[in-house]
PyMOL Python script that loads the backbone (N, CA, C, O; Angstrom):
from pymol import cmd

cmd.read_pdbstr("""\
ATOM      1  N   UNK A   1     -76.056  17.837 -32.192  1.00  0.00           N
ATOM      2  CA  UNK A   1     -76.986  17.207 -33.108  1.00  0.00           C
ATOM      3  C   UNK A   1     -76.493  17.442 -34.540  1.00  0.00           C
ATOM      4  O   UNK A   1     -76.089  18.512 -34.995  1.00  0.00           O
ATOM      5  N   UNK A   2     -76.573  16.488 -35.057  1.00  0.00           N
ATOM      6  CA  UNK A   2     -75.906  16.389 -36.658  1.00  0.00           C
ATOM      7  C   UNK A   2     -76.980  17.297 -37.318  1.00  0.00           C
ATOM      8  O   UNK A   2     -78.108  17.498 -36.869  1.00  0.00           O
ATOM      9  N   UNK A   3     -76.484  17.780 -38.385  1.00  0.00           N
ATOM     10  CA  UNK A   3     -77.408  18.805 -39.698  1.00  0.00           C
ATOM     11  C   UNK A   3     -77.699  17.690 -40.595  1.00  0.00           C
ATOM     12  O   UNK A   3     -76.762  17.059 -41.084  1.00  0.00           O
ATOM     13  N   UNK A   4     -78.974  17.376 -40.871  1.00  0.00           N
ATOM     14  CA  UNK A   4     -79.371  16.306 -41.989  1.00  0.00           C
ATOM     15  C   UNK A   4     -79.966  17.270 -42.862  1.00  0.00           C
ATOM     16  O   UNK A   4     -80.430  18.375 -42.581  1.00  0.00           O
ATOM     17  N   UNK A   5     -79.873  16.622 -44.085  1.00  0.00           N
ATOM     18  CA  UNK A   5     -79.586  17.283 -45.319  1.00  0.00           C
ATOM     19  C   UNK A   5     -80.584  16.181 -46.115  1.00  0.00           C
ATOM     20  O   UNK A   5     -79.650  15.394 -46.270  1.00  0.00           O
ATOM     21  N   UNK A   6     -81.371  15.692 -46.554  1.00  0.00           N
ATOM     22  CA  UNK A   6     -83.296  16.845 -46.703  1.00  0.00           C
ATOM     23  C   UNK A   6     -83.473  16.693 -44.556  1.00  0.00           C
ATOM     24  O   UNK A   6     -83.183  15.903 -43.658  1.00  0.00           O
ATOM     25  N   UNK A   7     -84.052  17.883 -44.720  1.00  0.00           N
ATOM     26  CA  UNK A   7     -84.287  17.437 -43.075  1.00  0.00           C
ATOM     27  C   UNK A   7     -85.911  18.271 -42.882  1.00  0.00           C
ATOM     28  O   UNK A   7     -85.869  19.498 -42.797  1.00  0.00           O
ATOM     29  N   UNK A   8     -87.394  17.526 -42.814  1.00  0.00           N
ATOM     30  CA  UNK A   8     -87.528  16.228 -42.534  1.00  0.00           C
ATOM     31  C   UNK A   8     -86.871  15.171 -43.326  1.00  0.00           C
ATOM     32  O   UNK A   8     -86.653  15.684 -44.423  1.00  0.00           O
ATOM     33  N   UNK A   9     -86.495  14.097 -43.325  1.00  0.00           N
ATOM     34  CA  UNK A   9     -86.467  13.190 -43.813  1.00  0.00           C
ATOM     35  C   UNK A   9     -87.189  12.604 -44.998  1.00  0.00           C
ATOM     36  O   UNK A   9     -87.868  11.694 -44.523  1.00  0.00           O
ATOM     37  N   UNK A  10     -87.323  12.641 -45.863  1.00  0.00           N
ATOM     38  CA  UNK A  10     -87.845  11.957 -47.128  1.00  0.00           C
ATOM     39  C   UNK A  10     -88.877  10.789 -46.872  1.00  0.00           C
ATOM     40  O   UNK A  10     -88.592   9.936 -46.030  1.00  0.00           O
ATOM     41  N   UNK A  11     -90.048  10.722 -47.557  1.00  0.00           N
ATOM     42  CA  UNK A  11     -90.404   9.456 -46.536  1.00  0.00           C
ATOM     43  C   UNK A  11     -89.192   7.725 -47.657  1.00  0.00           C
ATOM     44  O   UNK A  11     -88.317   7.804 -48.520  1.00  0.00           O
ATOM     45  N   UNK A  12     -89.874   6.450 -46.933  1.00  0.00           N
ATOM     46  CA  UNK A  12     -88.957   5.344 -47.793  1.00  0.00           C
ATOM     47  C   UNK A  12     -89.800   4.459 -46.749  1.00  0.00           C
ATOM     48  O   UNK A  12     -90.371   4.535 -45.661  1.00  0.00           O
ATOM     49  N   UNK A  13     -89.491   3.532 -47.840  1.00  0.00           N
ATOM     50  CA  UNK A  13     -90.216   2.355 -47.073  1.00  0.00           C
ATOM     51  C   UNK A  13     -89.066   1.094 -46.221  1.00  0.00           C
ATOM     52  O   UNK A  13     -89.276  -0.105 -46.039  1.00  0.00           O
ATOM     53  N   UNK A  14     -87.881   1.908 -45.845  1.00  0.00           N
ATOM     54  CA  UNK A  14     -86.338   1.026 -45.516  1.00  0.00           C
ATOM     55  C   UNK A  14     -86.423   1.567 -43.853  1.00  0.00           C
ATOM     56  O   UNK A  14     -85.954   2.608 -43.393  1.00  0.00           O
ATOM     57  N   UNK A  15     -87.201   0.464 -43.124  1.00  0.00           N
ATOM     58  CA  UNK A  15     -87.584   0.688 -41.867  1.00  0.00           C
ATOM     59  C   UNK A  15     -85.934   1.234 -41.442  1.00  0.00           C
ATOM     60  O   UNK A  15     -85.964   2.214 -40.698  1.00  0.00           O
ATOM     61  N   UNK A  16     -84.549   0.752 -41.799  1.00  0.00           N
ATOM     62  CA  UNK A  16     -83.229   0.116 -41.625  1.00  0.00           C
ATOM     63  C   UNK A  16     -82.774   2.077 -41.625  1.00  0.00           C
ATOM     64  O   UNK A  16     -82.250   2.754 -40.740  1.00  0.00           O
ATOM     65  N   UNK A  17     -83.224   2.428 -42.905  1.00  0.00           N
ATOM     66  CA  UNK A  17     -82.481   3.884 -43.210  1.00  0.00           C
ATOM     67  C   UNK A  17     -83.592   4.858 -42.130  1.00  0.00           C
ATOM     68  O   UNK A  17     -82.968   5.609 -41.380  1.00  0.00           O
ATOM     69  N   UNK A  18     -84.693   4.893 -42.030  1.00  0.00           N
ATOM     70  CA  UNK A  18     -85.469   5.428 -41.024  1.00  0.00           C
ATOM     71  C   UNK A  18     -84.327   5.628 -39.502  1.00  0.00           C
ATOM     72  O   UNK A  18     -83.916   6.678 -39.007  1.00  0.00           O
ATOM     73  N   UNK A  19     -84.004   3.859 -38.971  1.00  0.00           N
ATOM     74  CA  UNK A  19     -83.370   4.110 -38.126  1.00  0.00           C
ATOM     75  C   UNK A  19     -81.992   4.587 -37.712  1.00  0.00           C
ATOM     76  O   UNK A  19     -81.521   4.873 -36.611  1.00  0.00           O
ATOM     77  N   UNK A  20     -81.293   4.582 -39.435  1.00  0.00           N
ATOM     78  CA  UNK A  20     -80.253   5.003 -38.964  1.00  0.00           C
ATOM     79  C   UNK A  20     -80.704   6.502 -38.792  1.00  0.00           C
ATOM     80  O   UNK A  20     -80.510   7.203 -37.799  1.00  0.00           O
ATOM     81  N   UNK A  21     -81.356   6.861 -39.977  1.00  0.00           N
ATOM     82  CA  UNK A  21     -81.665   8.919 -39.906  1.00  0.00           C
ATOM     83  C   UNK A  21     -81.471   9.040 -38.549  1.00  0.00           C
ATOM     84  O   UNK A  21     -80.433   9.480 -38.054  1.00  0.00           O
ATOM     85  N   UNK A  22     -82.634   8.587 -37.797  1.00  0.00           N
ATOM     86  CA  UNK A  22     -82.784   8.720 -36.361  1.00  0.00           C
ATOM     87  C   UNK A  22     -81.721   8.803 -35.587  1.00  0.00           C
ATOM     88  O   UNK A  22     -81.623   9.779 -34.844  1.00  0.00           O
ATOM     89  N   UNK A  23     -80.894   7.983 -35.598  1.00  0.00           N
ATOM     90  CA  UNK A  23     -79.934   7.674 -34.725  1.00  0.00           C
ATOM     91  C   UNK A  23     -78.598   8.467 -35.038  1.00  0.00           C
ATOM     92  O   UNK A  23     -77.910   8.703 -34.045  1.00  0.00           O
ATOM     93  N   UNK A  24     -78.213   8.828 -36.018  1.00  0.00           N
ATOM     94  CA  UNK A  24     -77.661   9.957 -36.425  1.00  0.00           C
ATOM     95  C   UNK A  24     -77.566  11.609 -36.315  1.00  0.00           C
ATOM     96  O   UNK A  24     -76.706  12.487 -36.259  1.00  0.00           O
ATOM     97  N   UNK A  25     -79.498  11.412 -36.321  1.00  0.00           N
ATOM     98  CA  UNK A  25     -79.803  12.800 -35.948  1.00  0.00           C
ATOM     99  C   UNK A  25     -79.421  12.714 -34.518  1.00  0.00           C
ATOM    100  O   UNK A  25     -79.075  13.858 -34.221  1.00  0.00           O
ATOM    101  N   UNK A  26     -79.315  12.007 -33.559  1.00  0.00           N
ATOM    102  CA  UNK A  26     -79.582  12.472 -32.459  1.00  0.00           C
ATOM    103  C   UNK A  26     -77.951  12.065 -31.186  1.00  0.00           C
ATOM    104  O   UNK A  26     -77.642  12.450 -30.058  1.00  0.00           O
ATOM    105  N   UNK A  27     -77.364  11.173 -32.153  1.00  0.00           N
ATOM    106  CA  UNK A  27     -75.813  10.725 -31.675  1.00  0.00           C
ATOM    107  C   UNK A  27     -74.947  11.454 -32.328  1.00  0.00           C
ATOM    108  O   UNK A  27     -73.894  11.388 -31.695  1.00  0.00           O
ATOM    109  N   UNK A  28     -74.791  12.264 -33.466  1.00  0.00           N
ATOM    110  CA  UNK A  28     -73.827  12.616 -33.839  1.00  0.00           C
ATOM    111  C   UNK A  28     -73.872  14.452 -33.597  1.00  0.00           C
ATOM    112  O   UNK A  28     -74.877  15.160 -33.645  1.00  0.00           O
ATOM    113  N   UNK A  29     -72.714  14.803 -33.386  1.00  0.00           N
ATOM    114  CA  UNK A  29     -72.182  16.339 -32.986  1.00  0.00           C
ATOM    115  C   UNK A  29     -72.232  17.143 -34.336  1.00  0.00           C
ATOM    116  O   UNK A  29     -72.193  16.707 -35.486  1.00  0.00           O
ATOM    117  N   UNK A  30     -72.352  18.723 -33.782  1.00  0.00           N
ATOM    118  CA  UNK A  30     -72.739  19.380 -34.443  1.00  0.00           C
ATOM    119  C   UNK A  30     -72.051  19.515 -35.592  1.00  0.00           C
ATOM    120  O   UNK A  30     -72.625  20.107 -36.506  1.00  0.00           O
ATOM    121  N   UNK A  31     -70.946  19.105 -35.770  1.00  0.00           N
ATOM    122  CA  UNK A  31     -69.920  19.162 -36.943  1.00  0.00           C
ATOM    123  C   UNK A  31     -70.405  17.938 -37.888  1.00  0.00           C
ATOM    124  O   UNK A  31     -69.538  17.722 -38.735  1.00  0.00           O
ATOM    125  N   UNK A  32     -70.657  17.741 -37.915  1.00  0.00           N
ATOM    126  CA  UNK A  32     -71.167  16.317 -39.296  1.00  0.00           C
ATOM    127  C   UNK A  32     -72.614  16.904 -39.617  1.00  0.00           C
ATOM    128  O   UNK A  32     -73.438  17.301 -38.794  1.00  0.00           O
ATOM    129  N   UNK A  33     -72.750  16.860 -41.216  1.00  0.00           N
ATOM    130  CA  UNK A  33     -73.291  16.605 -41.967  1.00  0.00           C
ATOM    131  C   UNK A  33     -74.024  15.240 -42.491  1.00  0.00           C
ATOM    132  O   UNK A  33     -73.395  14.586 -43.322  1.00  0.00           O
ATOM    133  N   UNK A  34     -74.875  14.918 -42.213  1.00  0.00           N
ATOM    134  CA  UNK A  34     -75.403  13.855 -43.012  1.00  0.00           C
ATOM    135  C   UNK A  34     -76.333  14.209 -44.199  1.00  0.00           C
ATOM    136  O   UNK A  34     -77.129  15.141 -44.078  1.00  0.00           O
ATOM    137  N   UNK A  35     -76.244  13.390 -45.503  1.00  0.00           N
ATOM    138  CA  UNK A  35     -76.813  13.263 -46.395  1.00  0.00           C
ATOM    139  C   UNK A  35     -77.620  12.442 -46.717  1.00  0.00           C
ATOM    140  O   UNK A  35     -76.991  11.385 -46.768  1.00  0.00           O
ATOM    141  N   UNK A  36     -79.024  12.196 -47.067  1.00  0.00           N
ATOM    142  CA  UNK A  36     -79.477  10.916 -47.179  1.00  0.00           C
ATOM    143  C   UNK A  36     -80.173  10.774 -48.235  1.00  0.00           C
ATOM    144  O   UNK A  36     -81.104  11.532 -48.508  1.00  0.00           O
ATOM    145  N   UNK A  37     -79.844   9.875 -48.899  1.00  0.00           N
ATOM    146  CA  UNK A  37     -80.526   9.482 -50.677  1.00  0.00           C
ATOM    147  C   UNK A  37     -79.715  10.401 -51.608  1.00  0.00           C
ATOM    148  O   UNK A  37     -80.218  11.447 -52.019  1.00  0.00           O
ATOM    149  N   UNK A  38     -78.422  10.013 -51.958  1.00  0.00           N
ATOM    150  CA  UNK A  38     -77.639  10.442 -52.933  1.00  0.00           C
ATOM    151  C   UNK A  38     -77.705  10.139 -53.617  1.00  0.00           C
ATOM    152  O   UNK A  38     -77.074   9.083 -53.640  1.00  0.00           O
ATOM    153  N   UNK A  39     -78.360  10.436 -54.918  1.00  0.00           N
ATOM    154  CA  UNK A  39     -77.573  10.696 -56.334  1.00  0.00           C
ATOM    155  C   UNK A  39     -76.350  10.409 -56.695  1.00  0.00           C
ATOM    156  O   UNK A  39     -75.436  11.064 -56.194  1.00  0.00           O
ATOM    157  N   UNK A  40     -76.084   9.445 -57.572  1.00  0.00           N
ATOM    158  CA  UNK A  40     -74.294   9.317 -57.872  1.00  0.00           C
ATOM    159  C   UNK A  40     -74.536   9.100 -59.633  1.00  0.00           C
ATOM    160  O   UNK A  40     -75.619   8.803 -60.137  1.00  0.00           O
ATOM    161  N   UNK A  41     -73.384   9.304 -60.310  1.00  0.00           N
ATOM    162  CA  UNK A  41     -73.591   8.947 -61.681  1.00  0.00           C
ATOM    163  C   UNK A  41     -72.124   8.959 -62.116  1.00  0.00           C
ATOM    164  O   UNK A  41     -71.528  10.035 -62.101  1.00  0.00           O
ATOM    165  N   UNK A  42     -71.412   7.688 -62.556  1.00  0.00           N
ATOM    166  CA  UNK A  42     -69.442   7.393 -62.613  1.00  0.00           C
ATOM    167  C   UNK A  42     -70.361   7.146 -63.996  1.00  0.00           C
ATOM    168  O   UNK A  42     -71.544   6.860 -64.177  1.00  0.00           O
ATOM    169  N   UNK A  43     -69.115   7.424 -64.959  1.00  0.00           N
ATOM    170  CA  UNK A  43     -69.219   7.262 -66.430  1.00  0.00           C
ATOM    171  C   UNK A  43     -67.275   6.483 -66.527  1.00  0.00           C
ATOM    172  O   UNK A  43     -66.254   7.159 -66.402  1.00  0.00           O
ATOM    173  N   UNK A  44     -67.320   5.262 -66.727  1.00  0.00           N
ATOM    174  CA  UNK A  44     -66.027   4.713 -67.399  1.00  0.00           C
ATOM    175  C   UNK A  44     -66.102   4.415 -68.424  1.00  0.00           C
ATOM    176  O   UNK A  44     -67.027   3.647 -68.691  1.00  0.00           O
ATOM    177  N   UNK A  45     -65.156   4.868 -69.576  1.00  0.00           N
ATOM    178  CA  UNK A  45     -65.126   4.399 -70.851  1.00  0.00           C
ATOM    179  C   UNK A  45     -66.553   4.798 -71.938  1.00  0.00           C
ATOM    180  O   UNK A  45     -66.735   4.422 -73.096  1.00  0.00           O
ATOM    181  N   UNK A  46     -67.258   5.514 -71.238  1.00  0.00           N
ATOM    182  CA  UNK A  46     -68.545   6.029 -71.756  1.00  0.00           C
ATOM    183  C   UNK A  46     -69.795   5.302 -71.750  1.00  0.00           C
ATOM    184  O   UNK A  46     -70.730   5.335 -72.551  1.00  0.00           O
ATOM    185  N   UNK A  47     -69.606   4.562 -70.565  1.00  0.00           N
ATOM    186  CA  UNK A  47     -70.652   4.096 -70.167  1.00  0.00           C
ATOM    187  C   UNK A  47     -71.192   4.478 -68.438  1.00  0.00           C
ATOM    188  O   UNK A  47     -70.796   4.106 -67.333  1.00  0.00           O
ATOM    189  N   UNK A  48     -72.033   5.191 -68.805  1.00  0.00           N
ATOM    190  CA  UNK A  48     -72.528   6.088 -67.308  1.00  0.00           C
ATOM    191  C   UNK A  48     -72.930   5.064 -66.976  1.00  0.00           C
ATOM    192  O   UNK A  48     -72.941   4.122 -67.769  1.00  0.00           O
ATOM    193  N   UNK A  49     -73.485   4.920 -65.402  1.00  0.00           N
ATOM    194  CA  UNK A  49     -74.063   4.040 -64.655  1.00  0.00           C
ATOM    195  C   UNK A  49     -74.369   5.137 -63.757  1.00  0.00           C
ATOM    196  O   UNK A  49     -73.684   6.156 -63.661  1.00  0.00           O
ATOM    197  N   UNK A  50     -75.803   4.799 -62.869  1.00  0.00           N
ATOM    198  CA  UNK A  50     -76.506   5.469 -61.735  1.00  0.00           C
ATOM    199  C   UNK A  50     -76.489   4.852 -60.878  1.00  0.00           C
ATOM    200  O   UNK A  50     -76.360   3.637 -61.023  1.00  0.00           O
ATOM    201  N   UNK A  51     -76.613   5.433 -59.586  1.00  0.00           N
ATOM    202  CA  UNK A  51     -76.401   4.674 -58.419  1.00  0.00           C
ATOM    203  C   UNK A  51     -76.978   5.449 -57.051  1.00  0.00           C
ATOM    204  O   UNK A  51     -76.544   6.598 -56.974  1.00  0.00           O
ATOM    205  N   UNK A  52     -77.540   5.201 -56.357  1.00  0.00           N
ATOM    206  CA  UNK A  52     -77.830   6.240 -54.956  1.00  0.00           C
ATOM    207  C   UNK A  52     -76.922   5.574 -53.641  1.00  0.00           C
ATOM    208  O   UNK A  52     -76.658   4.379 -53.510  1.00  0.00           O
ATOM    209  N   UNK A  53     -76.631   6.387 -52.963  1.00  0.00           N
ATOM    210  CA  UNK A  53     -76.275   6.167 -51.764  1.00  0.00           C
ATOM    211  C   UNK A  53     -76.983   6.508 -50.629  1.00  0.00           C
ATOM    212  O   UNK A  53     -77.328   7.659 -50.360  1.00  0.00           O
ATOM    213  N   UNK A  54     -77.266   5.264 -49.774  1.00  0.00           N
ATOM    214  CA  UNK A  54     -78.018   5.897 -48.664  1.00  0.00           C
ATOM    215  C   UNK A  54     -77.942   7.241 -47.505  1.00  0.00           C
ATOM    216  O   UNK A  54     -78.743   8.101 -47.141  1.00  0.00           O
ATOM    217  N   UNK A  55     -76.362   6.852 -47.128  1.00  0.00           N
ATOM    218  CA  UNK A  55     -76.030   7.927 -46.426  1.00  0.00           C
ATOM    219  C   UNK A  55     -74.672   8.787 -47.041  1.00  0.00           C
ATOM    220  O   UNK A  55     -73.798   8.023 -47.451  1.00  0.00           O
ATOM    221  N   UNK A  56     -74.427   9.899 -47.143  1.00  0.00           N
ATOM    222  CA  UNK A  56     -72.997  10.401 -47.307  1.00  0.00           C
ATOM    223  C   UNK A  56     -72.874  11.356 -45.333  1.00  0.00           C
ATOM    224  O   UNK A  56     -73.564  12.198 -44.758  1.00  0.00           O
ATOM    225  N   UNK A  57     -71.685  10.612 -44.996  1.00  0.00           N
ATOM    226  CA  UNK A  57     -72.018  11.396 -43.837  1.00  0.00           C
ATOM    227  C   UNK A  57     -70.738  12.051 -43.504  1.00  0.00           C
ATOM    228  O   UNK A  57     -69.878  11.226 -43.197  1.00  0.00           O
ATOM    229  N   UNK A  58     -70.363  13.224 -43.470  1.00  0.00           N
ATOM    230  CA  UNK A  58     -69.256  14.511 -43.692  1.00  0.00           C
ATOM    231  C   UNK A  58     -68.795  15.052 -42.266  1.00  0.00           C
ATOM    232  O   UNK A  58     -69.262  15.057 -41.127  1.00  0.00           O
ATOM    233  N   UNK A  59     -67.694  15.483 -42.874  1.00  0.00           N
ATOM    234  CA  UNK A  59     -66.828  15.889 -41.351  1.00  0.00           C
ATOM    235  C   UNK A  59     -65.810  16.578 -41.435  1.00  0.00           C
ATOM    236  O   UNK A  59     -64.843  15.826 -41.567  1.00  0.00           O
ATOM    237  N   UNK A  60     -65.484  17.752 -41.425  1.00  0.00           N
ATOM    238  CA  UNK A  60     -64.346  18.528 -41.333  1.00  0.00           C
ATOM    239  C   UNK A  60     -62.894  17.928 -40.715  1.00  0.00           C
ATOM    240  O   UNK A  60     -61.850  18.541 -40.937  1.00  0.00           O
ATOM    241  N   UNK A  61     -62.900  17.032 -40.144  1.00  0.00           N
ATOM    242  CA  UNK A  61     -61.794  16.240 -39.898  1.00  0.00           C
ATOM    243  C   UNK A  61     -61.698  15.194 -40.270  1.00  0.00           C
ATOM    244  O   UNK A  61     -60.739  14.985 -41.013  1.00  0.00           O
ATOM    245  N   UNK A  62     -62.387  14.329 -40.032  1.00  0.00           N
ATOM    246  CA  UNK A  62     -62.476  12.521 -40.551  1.00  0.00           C
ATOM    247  C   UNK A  62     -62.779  12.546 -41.229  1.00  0.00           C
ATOM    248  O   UNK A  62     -62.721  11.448 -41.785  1.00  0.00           O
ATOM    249  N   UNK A  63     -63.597  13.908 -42.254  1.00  0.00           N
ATOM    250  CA  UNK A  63     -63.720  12.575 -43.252  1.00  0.00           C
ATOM    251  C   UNK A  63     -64.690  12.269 -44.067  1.00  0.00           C
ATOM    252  O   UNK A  63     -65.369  13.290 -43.957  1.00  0.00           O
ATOM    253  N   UNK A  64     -65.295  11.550 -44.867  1.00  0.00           N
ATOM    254  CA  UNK A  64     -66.384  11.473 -45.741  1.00  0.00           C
ATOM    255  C   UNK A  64     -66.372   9.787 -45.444  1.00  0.00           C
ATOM    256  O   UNK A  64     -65.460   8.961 -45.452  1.00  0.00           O
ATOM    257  N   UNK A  65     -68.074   9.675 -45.134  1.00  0.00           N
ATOM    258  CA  UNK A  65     -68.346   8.482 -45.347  1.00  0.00           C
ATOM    259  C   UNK A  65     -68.997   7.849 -45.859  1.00  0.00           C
ATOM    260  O   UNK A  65     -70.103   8.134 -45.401  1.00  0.00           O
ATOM    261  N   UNK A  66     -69.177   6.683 -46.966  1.00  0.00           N
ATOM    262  CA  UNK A  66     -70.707   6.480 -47.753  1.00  0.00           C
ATOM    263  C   UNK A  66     -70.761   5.293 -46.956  1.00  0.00           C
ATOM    264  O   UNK A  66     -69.898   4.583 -46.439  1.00  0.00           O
ATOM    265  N   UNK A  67     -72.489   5.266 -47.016  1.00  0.00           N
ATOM    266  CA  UNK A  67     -72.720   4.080 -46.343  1.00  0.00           C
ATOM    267  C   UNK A  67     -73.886   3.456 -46.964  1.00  0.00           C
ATOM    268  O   UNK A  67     -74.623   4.415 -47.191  1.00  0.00           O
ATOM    269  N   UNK A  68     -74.428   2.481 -47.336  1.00  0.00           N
ATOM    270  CA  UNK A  68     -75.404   1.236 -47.800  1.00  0.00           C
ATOM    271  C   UNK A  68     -75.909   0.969 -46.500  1.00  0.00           C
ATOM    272  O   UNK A  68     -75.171   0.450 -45.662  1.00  0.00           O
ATOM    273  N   UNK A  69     -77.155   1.283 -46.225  1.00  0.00           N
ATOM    274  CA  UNK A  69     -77.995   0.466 -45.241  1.00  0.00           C
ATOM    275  C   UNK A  69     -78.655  -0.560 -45.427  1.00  0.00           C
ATOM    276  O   UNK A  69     -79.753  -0.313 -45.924  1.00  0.00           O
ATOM    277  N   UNK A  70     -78.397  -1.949 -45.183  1.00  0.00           N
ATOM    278  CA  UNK A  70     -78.948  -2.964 -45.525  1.00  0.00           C
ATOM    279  C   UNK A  70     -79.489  -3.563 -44.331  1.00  0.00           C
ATOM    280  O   UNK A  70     -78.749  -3.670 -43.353  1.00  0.00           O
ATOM    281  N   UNK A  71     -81.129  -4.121 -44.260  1.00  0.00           N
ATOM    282  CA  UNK A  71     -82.292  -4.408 -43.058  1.00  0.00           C
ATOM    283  C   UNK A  71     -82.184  -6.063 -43.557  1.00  0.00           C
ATOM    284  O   UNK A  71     -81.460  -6.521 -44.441  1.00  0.00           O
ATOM    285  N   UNK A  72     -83.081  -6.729 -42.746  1.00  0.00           N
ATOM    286  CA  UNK A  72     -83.171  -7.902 -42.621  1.00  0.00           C
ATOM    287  C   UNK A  72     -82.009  -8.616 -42.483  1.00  0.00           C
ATOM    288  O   UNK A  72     -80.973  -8.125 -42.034  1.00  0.00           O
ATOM    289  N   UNK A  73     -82.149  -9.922 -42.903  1.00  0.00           N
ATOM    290  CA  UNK A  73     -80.977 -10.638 -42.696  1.00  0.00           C
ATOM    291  C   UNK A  73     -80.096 -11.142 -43.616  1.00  0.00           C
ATOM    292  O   UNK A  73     -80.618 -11.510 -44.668  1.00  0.00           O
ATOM    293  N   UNK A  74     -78.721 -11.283 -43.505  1.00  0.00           N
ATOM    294  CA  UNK A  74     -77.521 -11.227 -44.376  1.00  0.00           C
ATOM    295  C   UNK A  74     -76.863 -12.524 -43.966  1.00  0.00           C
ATOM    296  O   UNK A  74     -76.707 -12.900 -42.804  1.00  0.00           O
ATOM    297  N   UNK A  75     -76.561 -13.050 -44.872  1.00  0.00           N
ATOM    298  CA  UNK A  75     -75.616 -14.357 -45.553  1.00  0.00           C
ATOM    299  C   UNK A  75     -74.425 -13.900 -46.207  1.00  0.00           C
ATOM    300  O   UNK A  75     -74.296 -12.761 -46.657  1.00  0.00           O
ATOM    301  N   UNK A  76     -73.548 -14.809 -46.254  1.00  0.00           N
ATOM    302  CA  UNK A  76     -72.412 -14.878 -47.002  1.00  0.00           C
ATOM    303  C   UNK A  76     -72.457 -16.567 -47.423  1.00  0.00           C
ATOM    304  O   UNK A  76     -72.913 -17.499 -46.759  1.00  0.00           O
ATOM    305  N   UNK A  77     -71.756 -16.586 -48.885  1.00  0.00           N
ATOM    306  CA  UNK A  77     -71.587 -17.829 -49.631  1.00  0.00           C
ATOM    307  C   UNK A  77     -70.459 -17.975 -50.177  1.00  0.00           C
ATOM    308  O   UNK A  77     -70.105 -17.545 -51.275  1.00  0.00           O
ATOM    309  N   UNK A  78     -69.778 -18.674 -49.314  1.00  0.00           N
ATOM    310  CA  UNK A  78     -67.908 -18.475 -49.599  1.00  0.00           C
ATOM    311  C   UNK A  78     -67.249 -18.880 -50.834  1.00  0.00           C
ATOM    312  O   UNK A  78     -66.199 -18.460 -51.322  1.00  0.00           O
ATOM    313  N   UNK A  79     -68.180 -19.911 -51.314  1.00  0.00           N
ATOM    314  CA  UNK A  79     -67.635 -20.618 -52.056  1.00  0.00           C
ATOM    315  C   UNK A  79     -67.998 -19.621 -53.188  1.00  0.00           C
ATOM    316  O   UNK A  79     -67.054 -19.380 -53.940  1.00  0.00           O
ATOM    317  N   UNK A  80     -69.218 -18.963 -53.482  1.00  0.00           N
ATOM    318  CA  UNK A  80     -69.391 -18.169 -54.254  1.00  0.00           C
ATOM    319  C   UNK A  80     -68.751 -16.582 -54.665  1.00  0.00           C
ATOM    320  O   UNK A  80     -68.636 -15.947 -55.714  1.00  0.00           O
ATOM    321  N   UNK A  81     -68.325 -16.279 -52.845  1.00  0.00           N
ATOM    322  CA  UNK A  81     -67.446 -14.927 -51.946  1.00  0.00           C
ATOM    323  C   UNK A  81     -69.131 -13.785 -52.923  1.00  0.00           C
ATOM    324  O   UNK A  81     -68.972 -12.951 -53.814  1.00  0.00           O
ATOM    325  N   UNK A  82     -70.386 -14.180 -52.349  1.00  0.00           N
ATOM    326  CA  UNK A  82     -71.453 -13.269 -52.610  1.00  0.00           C
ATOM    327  C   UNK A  82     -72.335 -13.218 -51.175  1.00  0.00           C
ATOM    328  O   UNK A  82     -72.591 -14.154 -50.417  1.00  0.00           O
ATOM    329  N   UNK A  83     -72.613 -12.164 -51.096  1.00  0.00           N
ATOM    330  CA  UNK A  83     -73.669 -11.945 -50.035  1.00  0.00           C
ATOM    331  C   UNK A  83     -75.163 -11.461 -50.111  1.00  0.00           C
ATOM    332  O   UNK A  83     -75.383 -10.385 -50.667  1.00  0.00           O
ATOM    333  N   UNK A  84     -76.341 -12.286 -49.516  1.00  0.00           N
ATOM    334  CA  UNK A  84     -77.393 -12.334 -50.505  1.00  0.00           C
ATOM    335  C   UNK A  84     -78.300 -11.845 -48.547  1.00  0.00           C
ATOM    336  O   UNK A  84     -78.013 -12.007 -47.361  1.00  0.00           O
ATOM    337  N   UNK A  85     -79.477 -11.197 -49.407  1.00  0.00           N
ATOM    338  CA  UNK A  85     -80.030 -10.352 -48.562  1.00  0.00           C
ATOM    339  C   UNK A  85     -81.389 -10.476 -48.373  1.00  0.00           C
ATOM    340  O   UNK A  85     -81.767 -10.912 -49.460  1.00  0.00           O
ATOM    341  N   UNK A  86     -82.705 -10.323 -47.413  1.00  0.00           N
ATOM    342  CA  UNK A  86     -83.343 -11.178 -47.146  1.00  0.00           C
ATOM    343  C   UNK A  86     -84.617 -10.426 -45.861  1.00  0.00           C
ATOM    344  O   UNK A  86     -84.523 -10.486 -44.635  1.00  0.00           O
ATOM    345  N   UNK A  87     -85.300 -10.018 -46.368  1.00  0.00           N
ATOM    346  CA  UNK A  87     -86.770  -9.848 -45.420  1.00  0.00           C
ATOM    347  C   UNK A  87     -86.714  -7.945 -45.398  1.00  0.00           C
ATOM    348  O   UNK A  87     -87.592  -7.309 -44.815  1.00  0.00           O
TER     349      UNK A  87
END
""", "prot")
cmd.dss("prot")
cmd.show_as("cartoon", "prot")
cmd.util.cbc("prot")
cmd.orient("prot")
């Protein structure tokens, strides 16, 4: 079972990140770390920008992973190359 990191879970209203928590907590081995609702803050040229990440999910071998959980339904618009998001 993975170590989640706030663990309970935070509440959110992202039915999408609920299920991944879940499914994380309970598929992934004891060596991973998951993180959920990160804090990020990149400053280029002196202009900070904020940002959260849904998941950071860690691993003594593989690896670091960020991940964006996105629910409902997803499009792509080629002509535009944007993807627009939905329910």
């Amino acid at each position: 079972m993975a170590r989640m990191v706030p663990f309970p879970m935070l509440p959110t209203t992202s039915t999408a990140e609920r299920r991944l928590y879940e499914g994380f907590l309970e598929q992934l081995g004891d060596e991973y770390v998951v993180y959920h609702s990160v804090d990020w803050v990149l400053s280029e040229r002196g202009q900070p920008e904020q940002g959260e990440a849904d998941f950071v999910i860690a691993h003594p071998r593989d690896g670091v992973l960020v991940l964006e959980a996105k629910g409902g339904r997803m499009r792509y618009d080629p002509s535009t190359r944007r993807w627009f998001q939905s329910g």
